[in-house]
Structures are given as C-alpha cells and as structure tokens.
N, C-alpha and C positions, 0 to 999 in steps of 0.2 A: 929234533929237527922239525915235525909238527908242530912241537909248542912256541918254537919260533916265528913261524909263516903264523901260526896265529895270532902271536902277538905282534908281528908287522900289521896281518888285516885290521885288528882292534884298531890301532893307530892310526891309520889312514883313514878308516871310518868315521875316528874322533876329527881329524884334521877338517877330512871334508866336510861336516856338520858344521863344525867351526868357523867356516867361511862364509856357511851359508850359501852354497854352490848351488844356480839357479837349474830348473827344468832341461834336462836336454832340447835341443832347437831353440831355446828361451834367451835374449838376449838385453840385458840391461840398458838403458842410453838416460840421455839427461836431455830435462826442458830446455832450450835456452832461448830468446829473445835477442832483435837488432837492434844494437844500441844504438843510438843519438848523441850529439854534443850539442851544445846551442853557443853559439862567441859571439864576438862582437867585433866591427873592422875596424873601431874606429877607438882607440884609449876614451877611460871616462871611469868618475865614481859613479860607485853603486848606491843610488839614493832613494830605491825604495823595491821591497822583491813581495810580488803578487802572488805566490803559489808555496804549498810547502810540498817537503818527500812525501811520495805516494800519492798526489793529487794528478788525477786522471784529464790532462788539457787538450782541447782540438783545435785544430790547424788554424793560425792566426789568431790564438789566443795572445794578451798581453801578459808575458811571464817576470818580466824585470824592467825597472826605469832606469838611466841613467843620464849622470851629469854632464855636460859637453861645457865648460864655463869659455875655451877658447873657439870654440862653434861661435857660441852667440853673440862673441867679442867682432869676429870677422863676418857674419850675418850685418851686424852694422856696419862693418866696413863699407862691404860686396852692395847692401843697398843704395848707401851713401855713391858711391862710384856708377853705377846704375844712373843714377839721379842727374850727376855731374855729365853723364857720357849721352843722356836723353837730352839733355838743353843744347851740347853741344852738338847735336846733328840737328835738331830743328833749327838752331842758328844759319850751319850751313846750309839749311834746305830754302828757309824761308828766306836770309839775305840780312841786311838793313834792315831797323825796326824804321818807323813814321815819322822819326824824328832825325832822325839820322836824314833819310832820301828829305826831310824838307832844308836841312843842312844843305845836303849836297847841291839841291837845284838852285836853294839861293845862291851858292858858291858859282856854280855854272852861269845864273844870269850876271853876276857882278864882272866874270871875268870875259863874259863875251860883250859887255860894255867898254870893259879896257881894250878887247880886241878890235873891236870896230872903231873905237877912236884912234890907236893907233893905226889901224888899215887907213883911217881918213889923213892923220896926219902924214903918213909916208907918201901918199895921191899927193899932197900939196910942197910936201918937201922935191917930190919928183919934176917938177914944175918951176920951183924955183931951183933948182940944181940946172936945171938945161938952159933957163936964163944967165947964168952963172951969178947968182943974187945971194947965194950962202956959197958955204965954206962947203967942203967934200967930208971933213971932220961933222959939222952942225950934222948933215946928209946922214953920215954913220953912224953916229949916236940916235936918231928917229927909226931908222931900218933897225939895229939891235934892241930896242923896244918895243917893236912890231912883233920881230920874230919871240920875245921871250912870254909876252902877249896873247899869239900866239898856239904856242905850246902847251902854257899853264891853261888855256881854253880846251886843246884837245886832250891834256889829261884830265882835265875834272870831266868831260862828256865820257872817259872811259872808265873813269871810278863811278860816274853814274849809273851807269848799265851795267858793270858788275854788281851793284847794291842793287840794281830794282830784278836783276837776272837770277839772283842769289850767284853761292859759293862756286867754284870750277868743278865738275865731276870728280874729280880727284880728290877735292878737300871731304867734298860728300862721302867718298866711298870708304874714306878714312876716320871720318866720323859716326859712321856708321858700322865701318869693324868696332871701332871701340864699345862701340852700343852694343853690340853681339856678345864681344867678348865679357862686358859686368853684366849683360844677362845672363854667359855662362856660368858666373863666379857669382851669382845669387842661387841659382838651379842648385848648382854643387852644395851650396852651404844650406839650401831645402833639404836635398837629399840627406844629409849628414843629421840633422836636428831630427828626420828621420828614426833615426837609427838612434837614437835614445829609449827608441820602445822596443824591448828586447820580444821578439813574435815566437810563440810554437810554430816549426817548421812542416809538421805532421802531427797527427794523433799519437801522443805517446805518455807514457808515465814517467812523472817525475822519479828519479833516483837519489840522487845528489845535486846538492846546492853548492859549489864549490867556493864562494864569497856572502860572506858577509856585508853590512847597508854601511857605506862609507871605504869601504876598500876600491881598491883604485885595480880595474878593470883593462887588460893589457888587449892591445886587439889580438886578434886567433887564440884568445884564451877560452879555455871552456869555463862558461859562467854555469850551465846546467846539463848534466847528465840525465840520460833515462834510458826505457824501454819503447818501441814502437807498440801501439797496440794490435795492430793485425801484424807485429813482428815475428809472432812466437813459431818457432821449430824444433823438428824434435831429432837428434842424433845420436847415433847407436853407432857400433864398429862391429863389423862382419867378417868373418875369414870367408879365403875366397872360395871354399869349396860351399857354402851357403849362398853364394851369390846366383846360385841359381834358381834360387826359391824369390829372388826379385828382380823386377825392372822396374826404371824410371815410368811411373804413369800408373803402375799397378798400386791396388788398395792394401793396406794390411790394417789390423786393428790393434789397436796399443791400452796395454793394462796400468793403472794409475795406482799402487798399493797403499801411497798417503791417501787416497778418495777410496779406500774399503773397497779396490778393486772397480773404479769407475773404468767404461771403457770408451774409447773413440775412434772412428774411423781416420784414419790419415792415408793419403798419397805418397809416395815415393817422387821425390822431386830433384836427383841429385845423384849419384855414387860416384865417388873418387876415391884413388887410392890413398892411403898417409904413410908420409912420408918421416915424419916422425913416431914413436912410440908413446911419445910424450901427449900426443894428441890422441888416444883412446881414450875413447868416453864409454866403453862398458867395460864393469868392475871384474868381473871374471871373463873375458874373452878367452874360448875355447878353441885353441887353436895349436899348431904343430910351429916349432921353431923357424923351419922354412915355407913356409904358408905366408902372403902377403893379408896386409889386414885393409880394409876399404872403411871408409868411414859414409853414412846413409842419410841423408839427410829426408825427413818427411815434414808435409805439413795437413793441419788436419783440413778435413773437409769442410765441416761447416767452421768456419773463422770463429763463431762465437762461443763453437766448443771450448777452444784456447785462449780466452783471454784471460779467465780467471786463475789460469793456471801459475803455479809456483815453481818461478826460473829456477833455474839448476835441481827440480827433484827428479828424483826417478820414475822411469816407467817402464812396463817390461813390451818388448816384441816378440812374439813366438810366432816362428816360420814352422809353417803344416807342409812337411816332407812328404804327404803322403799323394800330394798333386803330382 
C-alpha cells in the first residue's frame, strides 16, 4: 500500500514538472495590441502601396494610392455643368446683352411710328365719318389698324423693360439652384479624387497588406491591417478568490521571461467577468471548478515601456497575498 501512494506521488510530480506549473499567486497572460483596419468608401484599383509589413506610420501618413477612372470621368462631367449652370444665372441676372436692347429700342421706335400714324390717321378718318364722306367699312378698317398698332407698340415697351430689368425673380432663383446644385456635384466629385490617398488613421504598425498593385479594391474592404502603437495591453485571467489582491487603478508589476526577466510597471484598467472558457488567456489558471474566472486587463505606465513589445508573448503577474 505504501509502494503505491509512492508511486502515485512520483507521478504527479512528474506531471506537474511537465507542465511547467507556474509560482503559486503567479499568473500567466498575453501581450496583445488594438488592431486597426484601414478601407476604402469608395471601389477603385490599387495602383501603387507606399508602406510594407512592419513599417511603423503616424497619423495621416500616405499608406496606398488608388484608381478612380469613373471619378475623373464625372469630375468632367460635374465641371462642365458647373460652367453651363454659371452662364445661365448670369444671363438671368444681367438680362439682354447690348445688342439685343439696341434690337429692341430700334424695334420700339419703328413701332411707335406706326402707332402715331395710325393714331393720326384714325383723328382724320373720325372727321370725315361725321361728315358722312367715307363708308363705316373705310372707318373700320383705319380703327383696326390703330388698335393692332397699338398693341404691337405696348408689347415691345414690355419686352423692353424686361431686357434692360433682367430675368423675373423666379427665373433667377431657379437658375441659381441649379448653380448650387453643380457646385454640389463638383465638391462631391473633389471629395471622392480625395479619397484616392488611402491616410493612416492613427499611429500604428503595419500588419498586413491585404491587396496587391492592380487589384480592384471593394469599398469597406480592409486594404491594411495592423497594430495601434500606444495600443499595447496586457491580459491575464484570475479566479475570483484573487481578486482581492486587485482593483481598477492599482499598480502591479509584470515579468517578461522572453526579455531574461524584464520588468514593468502597469496599471489595472479593467476587470470583467468571462463568459467564455474559450477566452482565458493564462495557461495554467488555478482555479476550483465552481470559481468564476475574471479576465484583467492592464496597461503599462510609461507607454514607451510597451511598444517594443511582442503581441501575443507571455508575461507573468504575481499577486503579494501578503498585503
């Protein structure tokens, strides 16, 4: 029966060597980093990419060019209509050109000559009508030349004054949306040729280049993956009977075993519970079956402790129980 229970203790021994089962209070977690995507709104080839994987870009850097060939197809349109919609309100602003109003006045003095001969001859027809010297017909025929006379006199005096008044307020306001609207349909098509220079959105590292120079670029596609550089955080999973060795705000210091034991100060910025199991990020979590597990988020103190660091390695956290 001893040689038994001995050779269970051997085994268990071996097992847990085997694991490499860390420090009591000592808890494993992983670097990780907020990722970025970089797209595009607008379809278009990839016709030339300024950065490779791992180059370190800041904010408003030019990361990728692209092609717009029906942008610049309607950029000409949208100017062209612009152009068209600017002459047609200065027409109706300004009225008749100089050649036009000297048209119209000659038109005006020839017809107020017709008119005043007729006004004279209708006086002389009036006169011999009451002698009874013409016919009541001659009479009618002189009066319907008066009047057509006239009239063709009062409307070139109102076509006058519309030409030298310019267009009715109406015609104006209508020629002048249209002005608005192709200068919104030039703007749009600025904005768009825009967007051919694909921007870093923030400080981040390149990860992935997702296209290749000539592939055809879908808008909400991600053209470039990466890392933010002040992204980096660091996540461990705790059972909750250790959750009393932390709170949100408090310091701990984290061990780096790839950096021969580098160490850093970090903050506690974070504890929630997980809800998955799938989502532990320490490799041995010491814990009782009915024990919930929290997952810890920190980040280090000085920012430029963490930048050179390598996402997804390990680092260890040990909580001093003896506070």
């Amino acid at each position: 029966m001893r040689k038994f229970i001995y050779i269970l203790g051997v085994a268990a021994l071996i097992q847990s060597c085997g694991h490499d089962t860390p420090l009591k209070n000592s808890f494993e977690g992983k670097i990780e980093r907020d990722q970025i995507a970089v797209t595009t709104k607008i379809p278009g080839k990839v016709h030339q990419i300024l950065v490779s994987e791992g180059d370190v870009v800041q904010a408003g850097d030019t990361l990728m060019i692209l092609e717009f060939p029906e942008v610049e197809a309607k950029s000409i349109q949208a100017k062209g209509a612009l152009e068209s919609a600017e002459a047609q309100y200065k027409m109706a602003v300004k009225g008749a050109t100089e050649n036009q109003l000297k048209q119209l006045r000659a038109k005006r003095d020839g017809l107020r000559e017709q008119y005043e001969f007729a006004q004279k001859s209708l006086a002389r027809m009036e006169n011999l009508i009451k002698d009874s010297l013409i016919a009541q017909q001659k009479y009618d025929e002189v009066y319907m030349k008066f009047q057509g006379a006239k009239n063709q006199y009062l409307a070139v005096q109102a076509e006058l004054a519309d030409a030298e008044n310019g267009s009715r307020i109406e015609q104006q306001k209508m020629a002048l949306g249209q002005k608005e609207r192709a200068i919104g349909a030039v703007s749009e098509v600025d904005v768009a040729t825009k967007e051919r220079f694909i921007l870093a959105p923030q400080n981040m590292t390149i990860e992935t280049i997702n296209l290749k120079v000539g592939e055809l670029a879908l808008a909400g596609y991600s053209l470039l993956s990466g890392y933010l550089v002040d992204g980096t955080y660091f996540r461990v999973t705790i059972p909750e009977r250790q959750l009393q060795n932390l709170t949100v705000g408090s310091k701990q210091e984290l061990l780096f075993p790839y950096l021969k034991g580098k160490k850093i100060e970090a903050e506690v910025v974070s504890i929630k519970a997980l809800n998955s199991y799938a989502n532990i990020a320490t490799a041995y979590p010491d814990f009782e079956q009915q024990e919930s597990l929290f997952e810890v988020k920190l980040k280090a103190v000085q920012l430029d402790d963490a930048r050179k660091l390598l996402t997804k390695a390990t680092f260890i956290l040990h909580l001093d129980t003896s506070k």
